[in-house]
N, C-alpha and C positions, 0 to 999 in steps of 0.2 A: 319234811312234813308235807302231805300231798294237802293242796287247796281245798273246801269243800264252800260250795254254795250252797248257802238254807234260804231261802225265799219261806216268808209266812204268809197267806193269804188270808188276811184278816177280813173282819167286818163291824161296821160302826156301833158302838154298844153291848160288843160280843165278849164276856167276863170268861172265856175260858180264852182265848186272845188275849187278854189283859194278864191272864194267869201265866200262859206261855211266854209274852215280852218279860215281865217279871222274874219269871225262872231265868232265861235265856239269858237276860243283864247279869243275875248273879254267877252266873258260869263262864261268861262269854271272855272274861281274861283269861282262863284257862282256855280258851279255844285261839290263838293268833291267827291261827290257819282258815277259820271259816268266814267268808263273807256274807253278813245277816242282810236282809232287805226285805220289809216288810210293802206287802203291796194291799191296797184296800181293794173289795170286791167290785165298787163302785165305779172304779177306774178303768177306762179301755183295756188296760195289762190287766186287772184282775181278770174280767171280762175273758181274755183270751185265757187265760190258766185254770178259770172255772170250766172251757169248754175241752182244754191239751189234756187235763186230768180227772176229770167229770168230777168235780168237789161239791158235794149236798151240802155241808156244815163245816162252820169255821171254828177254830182254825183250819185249813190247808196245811201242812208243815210238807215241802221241797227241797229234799236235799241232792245236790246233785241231777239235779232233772230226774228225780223219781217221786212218787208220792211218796212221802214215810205216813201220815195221817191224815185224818180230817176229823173235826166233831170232837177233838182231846187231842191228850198227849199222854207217852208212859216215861216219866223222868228217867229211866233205869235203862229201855229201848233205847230212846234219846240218844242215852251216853253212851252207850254200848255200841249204836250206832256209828258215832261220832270216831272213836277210839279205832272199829273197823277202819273208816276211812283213810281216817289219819296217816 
């Protein structure tokens, strides 16, 4: 099973962030293979990942050093995503 990084670029008080951690807990045993790491905007790393991916609205979602979104998420993309990878 190939590795995948998901970096979330979250933001303080952002409920579609909160929505994304939530989903992402309840799937992420079926994921062994993905390393999660949530980065806040506010922080020097977000900072630089706001400027690497031009991200207007959080979430950020980063998989693999690509954008997959910003601004939401599509559960279905997501996994479908994911499974590519895998």
């Amino acid at each position: 099973m190939q590795e995948i990084t998901l970096t979330e670029l979250s933001s303080p008080g952002c409920q579609i962030c909160k929505a994304f951690e939530g989903f992402w807990s309840s799937v992420e045993k079926d994921w062994p293979n993905v390393r999660y790491k949530n980065v806040s905007v506010i922080t020097p790393e977000g900072q630089e990942l706001v400027q690497k991916y031009m991200i207007f609205a959080s979430p950020g979602i980063i998989i693999n050093e690509e954008l997959f979104s910003t601004g939401g998420f599509d559960r279905k993309k997501f996994i479908t995503k994911l499974k590519e990878l895998s």
